[in-house]
N, C-alpha and C positions, 0 to 999 in steps of 0.2 A: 389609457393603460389597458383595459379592455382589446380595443383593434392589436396592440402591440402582442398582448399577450396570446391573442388567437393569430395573427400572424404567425410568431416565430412557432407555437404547437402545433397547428396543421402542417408545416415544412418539415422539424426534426421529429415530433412525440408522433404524430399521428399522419406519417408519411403515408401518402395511397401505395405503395411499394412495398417499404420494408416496414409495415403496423400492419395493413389488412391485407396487403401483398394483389390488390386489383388492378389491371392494366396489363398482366403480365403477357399475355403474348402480342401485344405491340413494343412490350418493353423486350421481350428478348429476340422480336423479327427485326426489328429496327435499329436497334445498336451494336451494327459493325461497324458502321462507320460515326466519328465524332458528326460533320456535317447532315447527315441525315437523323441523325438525334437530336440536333438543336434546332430543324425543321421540324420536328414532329411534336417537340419538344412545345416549343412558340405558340404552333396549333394547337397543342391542348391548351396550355392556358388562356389563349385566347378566348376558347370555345366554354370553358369553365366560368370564365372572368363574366360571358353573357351571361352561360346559362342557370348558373345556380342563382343570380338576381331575378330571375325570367320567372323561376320555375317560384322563388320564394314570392313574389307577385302572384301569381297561380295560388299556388299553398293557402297565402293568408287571405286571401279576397275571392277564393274560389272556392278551392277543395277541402278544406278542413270543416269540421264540427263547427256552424254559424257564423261560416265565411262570408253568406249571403246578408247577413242582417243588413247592409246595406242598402240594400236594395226593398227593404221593407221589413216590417216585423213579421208578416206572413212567411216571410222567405227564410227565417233562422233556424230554425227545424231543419233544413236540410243537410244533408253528409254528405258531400261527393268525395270522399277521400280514397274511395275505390276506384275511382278515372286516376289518382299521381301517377302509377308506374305509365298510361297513354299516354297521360297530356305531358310529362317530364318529359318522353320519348320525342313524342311527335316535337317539343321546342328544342330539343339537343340535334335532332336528325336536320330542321330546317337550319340551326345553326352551321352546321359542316357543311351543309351543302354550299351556303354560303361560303364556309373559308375556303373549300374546295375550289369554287370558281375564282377568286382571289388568288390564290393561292398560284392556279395556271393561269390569270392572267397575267402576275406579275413575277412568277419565277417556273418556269417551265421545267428546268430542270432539277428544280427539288419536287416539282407534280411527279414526274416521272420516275424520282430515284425512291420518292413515296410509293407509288403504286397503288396498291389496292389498298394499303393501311390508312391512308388517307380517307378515304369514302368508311373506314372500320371504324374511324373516333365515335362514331354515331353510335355502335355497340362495344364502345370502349369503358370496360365496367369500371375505370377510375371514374369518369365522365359522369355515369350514371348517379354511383356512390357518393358523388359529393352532391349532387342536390337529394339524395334521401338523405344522407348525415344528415345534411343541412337541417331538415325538416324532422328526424326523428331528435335532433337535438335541442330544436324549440328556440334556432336562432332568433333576436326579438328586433333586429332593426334593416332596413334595406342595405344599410352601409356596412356592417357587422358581414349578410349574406356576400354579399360584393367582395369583401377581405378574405373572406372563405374560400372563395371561389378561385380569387387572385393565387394564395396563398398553398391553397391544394395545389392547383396546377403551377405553381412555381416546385416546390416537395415532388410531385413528377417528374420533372423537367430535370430537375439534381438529379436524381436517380440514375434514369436514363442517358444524362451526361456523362455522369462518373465510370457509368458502367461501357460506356462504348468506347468514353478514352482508356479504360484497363484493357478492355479487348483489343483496341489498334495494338497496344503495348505487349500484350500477351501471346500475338504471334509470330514473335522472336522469344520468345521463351520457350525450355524442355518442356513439355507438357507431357505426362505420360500418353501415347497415343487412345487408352478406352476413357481418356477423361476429356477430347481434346474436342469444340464446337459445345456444346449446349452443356455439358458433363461439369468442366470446371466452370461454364459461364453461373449454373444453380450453385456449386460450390463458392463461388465468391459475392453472390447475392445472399448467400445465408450469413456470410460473413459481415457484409455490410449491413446486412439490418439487426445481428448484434451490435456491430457496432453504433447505430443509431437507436439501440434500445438505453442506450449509455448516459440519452438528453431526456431520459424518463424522468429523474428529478427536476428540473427544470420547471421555473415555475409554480413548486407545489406551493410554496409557505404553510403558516399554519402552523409554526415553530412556538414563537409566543402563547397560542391558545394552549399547547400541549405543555407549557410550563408553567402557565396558570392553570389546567387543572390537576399538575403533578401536587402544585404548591396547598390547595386547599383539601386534597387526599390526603395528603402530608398530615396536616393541622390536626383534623380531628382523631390522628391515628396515636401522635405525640401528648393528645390530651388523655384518652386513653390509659397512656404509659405512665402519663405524671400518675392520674388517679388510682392505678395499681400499685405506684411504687409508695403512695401516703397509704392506703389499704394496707401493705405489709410491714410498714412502719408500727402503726399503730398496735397491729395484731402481737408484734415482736415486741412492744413495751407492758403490753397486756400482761404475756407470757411470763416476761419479765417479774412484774410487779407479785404476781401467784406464786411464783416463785421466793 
């Protein structure tokens, strides 16, 4: 339930896009065309799906507060947690380079229609952001990092797909001309991540707890009420009887 439930919230509640809105100018160089968005697309998640498991290896057995104890009780004392933003870098940069050569080995013409955004995923701040999420949010298992990772870069990948097949479609459309390239593209990115603020419930629960403590608020308020209403019983027979 856990893996299920961080799946589907890093794709819709916690979109690297439309939640923290990171990636954005690969996302708006790259999506005029559908095909070169579901190349760049693939890339990221590829490159996610390593590197946030990579980096959470790093994280727990390296860089954090008594990563080392491992390695001996002398060694718990130390903090490397000031190297993450290097050492996260240097494993995401080796990563692309990687997909880079891949990528023109086995398809030349999307290396090409890539360009230079390709060699960018390396300073691509979705990329980044999801091994710090990852790490500021105290992910606790190797498989859990893994899912995160999958999952962010999949919530990318929609984005950037959504948004390049509106653009194919959008330039056969009136467009007023000061709105028409980047203008209406921000305009309907804002749109869309209302609309994905929409899967903010999703997930919460929490329904039950909030009816069990409506219910025992209740109680002693209605006990209250009884013992008031015998108080002015009494007081009113009182009155009564002096009379």
């Amino acid at each position: 339930m856990e893996h299920i439930e961080l799946f589907f919230k890093s794709i819709f509640i916690d979109n690297m896009i439309f939640a923290t809105f990171l990636g954005m100018c690969s996302y708006l160089a790259v999506s005029k065309k559908v095909a070169t968005a579901v190349g760049l697309g693939a890339a990221v998640i590829f490159v996610m799906a390593i590197t946030v498991p990579l980096n959470w290896l790093l994280d727990v057995y390296l860089l954090k507060d008594g990563a080392l104890a491992w390695l001996g009780p002398e060694y718990a004392q130390y903090d490397l947690s000031f190297l993450s933003f290097i050492m996260f870098i240097a494993t995401i940069a080796t990563m692309v380079q990687l997909v880079e050569i891949i990528v023109e080995k086995f398809s030349p013409a999307l290396y090409n229609s890539l360009g230079i955004f390709l060699p960018l995923i390396a300073v691509n701040c979705a990329i980044l952001g999801g091994s710090l999420f990852m790490q500021s949010r105290e992910i606790q298992t190797l498989g859990l990092a893994f899912n995160y990772g999958v999952s962010s870069g999949i919530g990318w990948f929609l984005a950037i797909l959504a948004i390049a097949a509106i653009r194919e479609k959008i330039r056969y459309s009136n467009v007023p001309a000061p709105l028409r390239g980047l203008g209406i593209t921000f305009i309907i990115t804002g749109l869309m991540a209302i609309g994905f603020m929409s899967f903010g419930g999703m997930l919460t629960g929490g329904d039950e707890e909030t009816t069990t403590e409506q219910i025992v608020t209740v109680e002693p308020i209605q006990q209250k009420v009884e013992i008031t209403k015998e108080a002015s019983d009494i007081a009113k027979n009182e009155i009564e009887t002096k009379e």
